[in-house]
C-alpha positions in Angstrom: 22.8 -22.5 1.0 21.6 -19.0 -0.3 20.1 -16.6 2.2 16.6 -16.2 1.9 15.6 -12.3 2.5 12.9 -11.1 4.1 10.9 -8.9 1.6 7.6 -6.6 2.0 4.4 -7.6 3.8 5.5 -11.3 4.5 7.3 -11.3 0.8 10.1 -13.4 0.8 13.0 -14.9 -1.8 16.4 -16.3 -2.5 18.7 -14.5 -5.7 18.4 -13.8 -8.2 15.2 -11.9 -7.9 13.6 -10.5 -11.1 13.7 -6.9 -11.9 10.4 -6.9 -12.6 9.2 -7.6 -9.1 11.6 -4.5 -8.1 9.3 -2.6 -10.0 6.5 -3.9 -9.0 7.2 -3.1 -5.4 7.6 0.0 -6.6 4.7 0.6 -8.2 6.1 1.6 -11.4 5.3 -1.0 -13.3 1.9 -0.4 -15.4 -0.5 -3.4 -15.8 -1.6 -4.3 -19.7 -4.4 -6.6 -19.5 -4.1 -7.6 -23.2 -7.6 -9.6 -23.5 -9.0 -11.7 -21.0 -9.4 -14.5 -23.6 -7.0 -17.7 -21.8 -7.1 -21.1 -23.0 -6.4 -22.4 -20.2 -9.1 -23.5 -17.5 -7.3 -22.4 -14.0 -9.9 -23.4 -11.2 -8.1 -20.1 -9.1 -8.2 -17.8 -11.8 -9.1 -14.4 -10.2 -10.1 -12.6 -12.8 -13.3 -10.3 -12.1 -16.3 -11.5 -14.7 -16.5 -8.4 -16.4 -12.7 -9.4 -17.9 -12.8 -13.4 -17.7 -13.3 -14.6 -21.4 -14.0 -11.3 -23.0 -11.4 -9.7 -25.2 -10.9 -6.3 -23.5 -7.6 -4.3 -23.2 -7.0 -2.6 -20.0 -3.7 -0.4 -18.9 -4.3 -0.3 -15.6 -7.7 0.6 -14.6 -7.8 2.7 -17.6 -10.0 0.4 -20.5 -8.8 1.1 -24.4 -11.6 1.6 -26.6 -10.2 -0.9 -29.2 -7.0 -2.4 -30.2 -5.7 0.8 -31.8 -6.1 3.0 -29.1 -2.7 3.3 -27.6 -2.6 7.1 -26.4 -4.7 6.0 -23.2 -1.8 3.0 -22.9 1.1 5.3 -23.2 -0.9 8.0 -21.0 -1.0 5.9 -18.1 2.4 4.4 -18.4 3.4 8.8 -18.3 1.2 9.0 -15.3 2.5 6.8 -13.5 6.1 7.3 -14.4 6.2 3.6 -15.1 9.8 2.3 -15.9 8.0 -1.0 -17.3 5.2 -2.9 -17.7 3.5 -6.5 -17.1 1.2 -7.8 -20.2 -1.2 -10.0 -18.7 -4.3 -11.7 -19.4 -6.4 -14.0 -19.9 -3.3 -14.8 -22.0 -1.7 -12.6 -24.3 -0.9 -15.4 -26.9 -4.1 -15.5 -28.1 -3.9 -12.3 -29.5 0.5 -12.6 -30.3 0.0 -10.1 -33.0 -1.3 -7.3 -30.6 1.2 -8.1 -27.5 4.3 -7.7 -30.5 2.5 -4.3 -31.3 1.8 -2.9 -27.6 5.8 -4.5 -26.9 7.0 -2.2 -30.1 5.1 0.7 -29.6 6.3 0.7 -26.1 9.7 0.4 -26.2 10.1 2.8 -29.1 8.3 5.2 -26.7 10.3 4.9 -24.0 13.3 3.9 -24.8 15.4 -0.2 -24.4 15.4 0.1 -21.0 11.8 0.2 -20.6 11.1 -3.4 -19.2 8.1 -5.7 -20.5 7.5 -8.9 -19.3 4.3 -11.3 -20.2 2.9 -14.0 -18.3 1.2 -17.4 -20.7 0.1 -21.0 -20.0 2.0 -21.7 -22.9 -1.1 -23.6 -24.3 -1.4 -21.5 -27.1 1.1 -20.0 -29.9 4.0 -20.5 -27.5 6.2 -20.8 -30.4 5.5 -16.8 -31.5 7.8 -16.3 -28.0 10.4 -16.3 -30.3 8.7 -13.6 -32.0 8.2 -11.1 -28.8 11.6 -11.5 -28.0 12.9 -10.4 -31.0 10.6 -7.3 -30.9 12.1 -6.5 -27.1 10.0 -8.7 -24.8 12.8 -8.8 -21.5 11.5 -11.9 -19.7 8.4 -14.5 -20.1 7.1 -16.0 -17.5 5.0 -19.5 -17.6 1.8 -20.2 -15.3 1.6 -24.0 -16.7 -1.2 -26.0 -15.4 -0.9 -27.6 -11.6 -1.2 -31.6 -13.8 2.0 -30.4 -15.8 4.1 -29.6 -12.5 5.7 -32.8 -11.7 6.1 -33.8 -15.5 7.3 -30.8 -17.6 9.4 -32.6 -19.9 6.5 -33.5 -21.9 5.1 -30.6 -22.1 4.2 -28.9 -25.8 6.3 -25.9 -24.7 9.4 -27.5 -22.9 11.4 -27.2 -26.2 10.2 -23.6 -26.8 11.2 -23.0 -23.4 14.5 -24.4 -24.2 15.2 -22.0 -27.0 14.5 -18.8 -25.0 17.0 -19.9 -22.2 19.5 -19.5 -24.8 18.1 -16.1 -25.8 18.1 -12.8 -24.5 15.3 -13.1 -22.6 14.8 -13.8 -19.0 12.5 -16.9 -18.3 10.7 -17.8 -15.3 7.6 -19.9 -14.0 4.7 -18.3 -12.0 2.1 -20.0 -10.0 0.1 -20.1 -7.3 1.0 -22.1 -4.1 -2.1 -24.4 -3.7 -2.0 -26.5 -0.4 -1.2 -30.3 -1.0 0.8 -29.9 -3.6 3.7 -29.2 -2.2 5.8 -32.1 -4.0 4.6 -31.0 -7.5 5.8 -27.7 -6.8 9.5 -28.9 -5.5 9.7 -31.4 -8.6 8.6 -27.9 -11.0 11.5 -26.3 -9.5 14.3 -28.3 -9.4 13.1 -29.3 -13.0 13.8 -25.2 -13.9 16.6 -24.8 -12.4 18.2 -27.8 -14.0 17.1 -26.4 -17.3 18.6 -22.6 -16.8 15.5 -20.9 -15.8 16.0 -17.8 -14.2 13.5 -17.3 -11.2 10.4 -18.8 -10.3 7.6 -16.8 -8.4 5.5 -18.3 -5.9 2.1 -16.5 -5.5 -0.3 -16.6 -2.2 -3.4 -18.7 -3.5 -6.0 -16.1 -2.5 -9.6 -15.8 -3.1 -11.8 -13.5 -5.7 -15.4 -13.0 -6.1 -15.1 -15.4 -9.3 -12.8 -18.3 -8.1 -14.2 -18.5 -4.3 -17.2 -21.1 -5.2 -14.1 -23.2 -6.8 -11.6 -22.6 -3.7 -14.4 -23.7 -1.7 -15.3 -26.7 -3.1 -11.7 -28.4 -2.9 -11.9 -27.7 1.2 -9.7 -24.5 1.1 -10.3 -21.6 3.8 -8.9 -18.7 4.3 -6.3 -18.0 6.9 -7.8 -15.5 9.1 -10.7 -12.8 9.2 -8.9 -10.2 7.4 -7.3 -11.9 4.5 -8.3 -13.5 1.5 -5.5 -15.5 1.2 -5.7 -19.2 1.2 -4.7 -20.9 4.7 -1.2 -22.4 4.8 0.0 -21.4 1.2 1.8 -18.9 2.8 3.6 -21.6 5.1 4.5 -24.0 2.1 5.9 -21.4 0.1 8.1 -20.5 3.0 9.2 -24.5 3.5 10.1 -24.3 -0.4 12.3 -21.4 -0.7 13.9 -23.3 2.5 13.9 -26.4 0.6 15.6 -25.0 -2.6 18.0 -22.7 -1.3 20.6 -24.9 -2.4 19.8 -24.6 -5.9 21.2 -21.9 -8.5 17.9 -20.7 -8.9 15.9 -17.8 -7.8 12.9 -18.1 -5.8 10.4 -15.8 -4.7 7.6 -16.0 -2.7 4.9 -13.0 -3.2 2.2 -12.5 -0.6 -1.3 -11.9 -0.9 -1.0 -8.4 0.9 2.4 -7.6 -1.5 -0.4 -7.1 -4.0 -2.4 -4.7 -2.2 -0.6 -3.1 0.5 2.6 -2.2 -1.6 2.1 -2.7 -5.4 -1.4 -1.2 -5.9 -0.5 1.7 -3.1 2.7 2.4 -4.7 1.5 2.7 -8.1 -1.8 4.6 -7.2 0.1 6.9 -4.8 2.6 7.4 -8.3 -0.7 8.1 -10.3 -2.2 10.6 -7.3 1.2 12.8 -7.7 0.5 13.0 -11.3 -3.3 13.7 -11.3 -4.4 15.8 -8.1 -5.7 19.5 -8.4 -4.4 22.3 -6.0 -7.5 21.5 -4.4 -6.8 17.9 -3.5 -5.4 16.7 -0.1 -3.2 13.1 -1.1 -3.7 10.4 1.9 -1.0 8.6 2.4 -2.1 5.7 1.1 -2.1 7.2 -2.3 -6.5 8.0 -2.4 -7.4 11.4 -2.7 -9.7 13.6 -0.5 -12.1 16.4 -2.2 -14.4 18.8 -1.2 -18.0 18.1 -3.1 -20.5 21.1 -2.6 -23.8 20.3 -4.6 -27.4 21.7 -5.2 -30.9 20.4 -6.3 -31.0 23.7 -8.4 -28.1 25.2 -8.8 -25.5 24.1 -11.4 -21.7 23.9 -10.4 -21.2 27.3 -12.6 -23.8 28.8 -10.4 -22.5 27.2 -6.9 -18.9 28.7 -7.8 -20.2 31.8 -8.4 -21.9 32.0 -5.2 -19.0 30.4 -3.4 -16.6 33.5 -5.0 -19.2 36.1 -4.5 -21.0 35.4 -1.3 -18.3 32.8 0.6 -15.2 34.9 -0.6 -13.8 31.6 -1.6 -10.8 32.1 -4.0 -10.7 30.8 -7.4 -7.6 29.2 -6.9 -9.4 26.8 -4.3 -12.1 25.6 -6.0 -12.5 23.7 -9.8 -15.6 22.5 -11.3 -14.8 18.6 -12.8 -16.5 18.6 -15.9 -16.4 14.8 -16.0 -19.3 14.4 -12.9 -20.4 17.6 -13.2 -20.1 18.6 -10.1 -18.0 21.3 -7.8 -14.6 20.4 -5.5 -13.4 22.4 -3.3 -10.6 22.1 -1.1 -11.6 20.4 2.1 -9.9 22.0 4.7 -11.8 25.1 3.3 -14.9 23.5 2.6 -15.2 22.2 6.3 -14.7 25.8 7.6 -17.6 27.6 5.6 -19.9 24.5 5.7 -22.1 25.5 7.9 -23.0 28.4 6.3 -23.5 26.9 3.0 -25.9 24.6 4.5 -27.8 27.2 5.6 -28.0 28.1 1.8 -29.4 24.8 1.1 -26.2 23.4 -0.3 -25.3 20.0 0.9 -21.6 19.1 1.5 -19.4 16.2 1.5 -16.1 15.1 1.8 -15.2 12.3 -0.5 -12.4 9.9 -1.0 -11.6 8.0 -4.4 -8.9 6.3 -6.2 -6.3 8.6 -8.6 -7.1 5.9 -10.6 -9.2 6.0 -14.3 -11.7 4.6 -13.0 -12.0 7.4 -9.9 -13.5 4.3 -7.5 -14.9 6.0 -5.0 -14.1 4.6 -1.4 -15.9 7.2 0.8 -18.6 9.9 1.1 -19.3 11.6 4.4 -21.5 14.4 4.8 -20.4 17.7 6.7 
């Protein structure tokens, strides 16, 4: 029996663990949504509407403006001093061709040790695997279907799966751990060990603003106020990796709050290091804090002016973003002389956003 280690926010697994999900905890591992085209039909699928079906390529939160746009993908892989990335989908099958490019262009970049790794449902193309191996894919890993679980062996892909054991490529299965079946699951992974796979991950079933309706319907709930996990995935996941610590196999279970609380925060906080001004506080949960001073008639060249001339403000503390127009100002400073630039007319705020492309803002309060 293999000891089963007690990993980050509820995380949990037996070795061998993927290297991958080392970086992931890390948070240097950069996300390439490669389209959100998926032949596959997943009733859990979380992916937001605005990606689900449409053939959009994302590195991170950063969105390419078409298929030859790669200085944004290798941008935020720099950013974020990313040792690796995940291509993702929809699945990245359907557009082979492009994943082979984005797995070239990427290693070439940044070297062999830079690790890729690609989730599919193997519905489509699985045999062009072969393919992103050779062009330096490090490990695949298969979301088949829940009605293929307890019968993989006739599956389309099981003899494409079969050849990239014997590769150099690592090969694992990836799915969610949906309550009741619990038996299709345990069949799925005694059925990878016995055929060399390296690792199978076990994901929280969790809800999303697109899949909830579904989750719903079949009788799930989630598993307290706070979560948006499924109830009692968690607790079958852990009675697997019990179950099957006797096999050669690795298995890990990933949480719904892995996700959030230490891949997301890791990797933004990465980003924050690389992005923030002199004039930006970093919380520690990787957001950043600015100092916003606006005007109904003054522009930000004319608010900075009055700031240096009539505030004494130094230059150093205070930059004018040119993408929203507006001026930031450090706010420790800013929530010293707000007062009196209130009494100017200015109004002032202190806002919070992610270091991310996107710049999501999570908080505006007035001073």
């Amino acid at each position: 029996m293999k000891k089963v280690v007690k990993w980050h926010n509820d995380s949990s697994y037996t070795k061998p663990l993927s290297p991958a999900c080392r970086m992931c905890a890390e948070g240097s591992k950069m996300v390439v949504l490669i389209t959100g085209i998926c032949p596959a039909n997943c009733f859990y699928c979380p992916l937001s509407s605005e990606k689900s079906g449409e053939d959009r390529i994302f590195a991170d939160e950063w969105e390419l403006d078409t298929e030859e746009d790669v200085e944004k993908l290798l941008k935020e892989a720099e950013l974020i001093e990313a040792k690796g990335a995940g291509i993702t989908g929809g699945d990245p099958l359907v557009v082979w061709k492009r994943t082979k490019k984005y797995i070239e262009i990427l290693k070439k970049h940044f070297g062999p040790s830079f690790h890729i790794h690609l989730y599919t449902s193997g519905l489509k193309n699985h045999k062009k695997t072969i393919d992103l191996v050779e062009a330096g894919l490090d490990e695949i890993r298969f979301h088949p279907m829940p009605e293929m679980w307890n019968n993989m062996k006739e599956t389309a892909f099981c003899d494409t799966i079969s050849k990239l054991v014997s590769m150099n490529c690592d090969v694992a299965i990836e799915i969610p751990v949906i309550p009741g079946k619990k038996e299709e699951i345990l069949q799925l992974i005694k059925w990878a060990n016995d055929i060399g796979i390296d690792w199978v991950n076990l994901n929280e079933l969790e809800y999303s603003e697109t899949n909830a309706a579904f989750l719903n319907d079949k009788g799930f709930t989630v598993k307290d106020d706070i979560s948006s996990a499924v109830k009692t995935s968690q607790e079958i996941a852990y009675e697997l990796i019990k179950e099957t610590s006797c096999l050669d196999i690795g298995v890990h279970y990933c949480s719904s709050s892995f996700k959030d609380g230490i891949q997301l925060r890791n990797r933004i906080k990465r980003r924050a290091k690389s992005i923030a001004r002199k004039t930006d506080i970093i919380t520690d949960d990787g957001t950043i804090l600015k100092g916003i001073v606006v005007s109904s008639n003054k522009s930000p060249k004319e608010i900075y002016q009055f700031l240096v001339d009539e505030i004494q403000i130094k230059k150093q503390d205070i930059v004018i973003d040119k993408e929203k127009n507006r001026l930031e100002i450090n706010p420790n400073i800013l929530e010293k002389v707000s007062n009196k630039l209130k009494d100017h007319g200015f109004e002032c705020f202190i806002v919070e956003e992610y270091p991310t492309a996107d710049r999501l803002e999570v908080e505006r309060i007035p001073l």
